[in-house]
C-alpha positions, 0 to 999 in steps of 0.5 A: 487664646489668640494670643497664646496662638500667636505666640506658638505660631510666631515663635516668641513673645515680640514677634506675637507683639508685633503681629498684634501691635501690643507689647512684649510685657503685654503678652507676657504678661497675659501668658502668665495669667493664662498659665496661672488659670490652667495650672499649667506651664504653656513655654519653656522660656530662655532670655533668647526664645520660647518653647512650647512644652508638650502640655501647651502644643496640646492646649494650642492644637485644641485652641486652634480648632475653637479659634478656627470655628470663631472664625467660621462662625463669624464669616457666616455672618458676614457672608450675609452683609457680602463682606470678605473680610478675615485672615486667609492662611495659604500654603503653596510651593515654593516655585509656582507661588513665586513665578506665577502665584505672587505675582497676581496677589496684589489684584487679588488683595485689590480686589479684597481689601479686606482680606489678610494673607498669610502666605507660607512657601513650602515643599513640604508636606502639609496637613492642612486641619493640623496646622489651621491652613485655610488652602494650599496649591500643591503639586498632585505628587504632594497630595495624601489626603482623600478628605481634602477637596482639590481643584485642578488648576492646571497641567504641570507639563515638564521639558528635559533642558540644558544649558548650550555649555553643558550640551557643548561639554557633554553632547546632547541625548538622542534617546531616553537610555542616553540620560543613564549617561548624563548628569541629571539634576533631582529632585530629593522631597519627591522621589517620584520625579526623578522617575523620568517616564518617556511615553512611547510610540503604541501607547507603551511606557519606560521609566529611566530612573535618573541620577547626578550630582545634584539633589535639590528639594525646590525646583527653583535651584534645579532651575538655577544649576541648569542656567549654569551648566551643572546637567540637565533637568525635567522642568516646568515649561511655565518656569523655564520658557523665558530662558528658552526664547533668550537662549539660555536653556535648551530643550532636548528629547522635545517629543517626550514632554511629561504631562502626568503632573497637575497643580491643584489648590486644596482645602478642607471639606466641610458643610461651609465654606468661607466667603474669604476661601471661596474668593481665592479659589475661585480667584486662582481657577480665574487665572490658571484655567481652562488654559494657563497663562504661561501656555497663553504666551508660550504657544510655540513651544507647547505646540512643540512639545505636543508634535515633535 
């Protein structure tokens, strides 16, 4: 069942091998007993790749929960001998786990040697039961799931930049309206971000609904575009401080920094919890809370966005 698993999630009979340092006529061979036994076609095979026919995502979505409870089962073993130790699987968006998670992996890992983790970078939507991740760090517009726990992690405060060319190019905005006019970069995976609210003077809202020619589904490229003169975007000021000291972005409209956004890490209820989960989410609360780091070295410029 593990490496019938294994070759699901890694997409084919070498890359499992590998995984599991075995060989690809091992794990063939090995599925081939396991079809024999249940009667049943697990993969559609070509020489190229592998397919998992509809009656093997079945047998995988059940194999992964047993596989799942070994796991718990075993962690409640050790939990007693004060090991963390095990397979962590990890969901995060792609930005914040590049510029601020991975980062500090490596003293995490040192901390936990023990500890495998299996790190995928998404912006999509993930149900963390289905697809047998352990926790995922998420932004509050990309969690759905009441039966999830979340921790807070940290505010997700956004800025509205531009590089120095494209204000010289298109002039700079005085008032939220003037945004109608210009080329703003959004979001397309999540369509609540490019509803720029602007909070008003006695307690009041407005939503300007912003719009370019240039849609991303990361953050990260905005980011880039915006280096390099395409329009303006709202981002995270963890992620575009740095270019702000050097020069390199421009903050407009300072007084109207949004903070209605928060990154939380999230993870299954249930009556136990892995020593290996609690580890990380006790790890991440370390490092990002009561006040996150990029606030710790940027406190001009949070001090700025809060009284301008």
């Amino acid at each position: 069942m593990m490496i019938f698993i294994r070759c699901v999630e890694d997409g084919s009979f070498s890359a499992a091998a590998r995984s599991l340092a075995m060989t690809p006529s091992a794990i063939s061979k090995q599925i081939r007993r396991l079809e024999d036994r249940l009667g049943a076609r697990l993969f559609n095979r070509t020489t190229r790749q592998i397919n998992v026919t509809e009656v093997g995502r079945n047998f995988y979505e059940r194999c992964s929960r047993i596989m799942a409870d070994i796991e718990a089962a075993e962690e409640s073993v050790s939990s007693l001998q004060d090991r963390v130790h095990g397979m962590l699987r990890v969901c995060a968006t792609v930005a914040f786990a590049r510029g601020e998670v991975l980062p500090r992996i490596q003293e995490f890992l040192g901390r936990y040697p023990e500890i495998r983790l299996e790190l995928e970078l998404t912006d999509r939507a993930v149900d963390l039961v289905d697809e047998g991740v352990d926790c995922a760090i998420m932004l509050q517009e990309q969690v759905d799931d009441p039966s999830l726990v979340a921790r807070k992690l940290a505010v997700n405060r956004r800025i509205i930049v531009a590089a120095p060319s494209y204000l010289e190019r298109q002039g700079e905005p005085k008032t939220p309206e003037d945004l109608l006019n210009h080329n703003c970069l959004v979001m397309y995976n999540v369509s609540r971000f490019n509803d720029w609210e602007f909070k008003l003077s006695g307690g009041d809202s407005r939503v300007i609904q912003v719009n370019g020619n240039l849609r991303s589904n990361t953050a990260g490229a905005l980011y880039d575009a915006c280096l390099g003169g395409v329009g303006l975007a709202r981002l995270p000021t963890w992620l575009v401080a740095p270019a702000i000291r050097d020069g390199r972005l421009v903050q407009v409209l300072p007084e109207y920094a949004h903070e209605g956004s928060a990154y939380y890490v999230l993870f299954p209820q249930g009556r136990f919890l892995s020593r290996k989960v609690r580890a990380f989410v006790d790890f991440l609360v370390e490092k990002f809370t009561p006040v996150p780091p990029w606030e710790r070295d940027d406190r001009e410029l949070v001090r700025r966005t809060h009284t301008a």
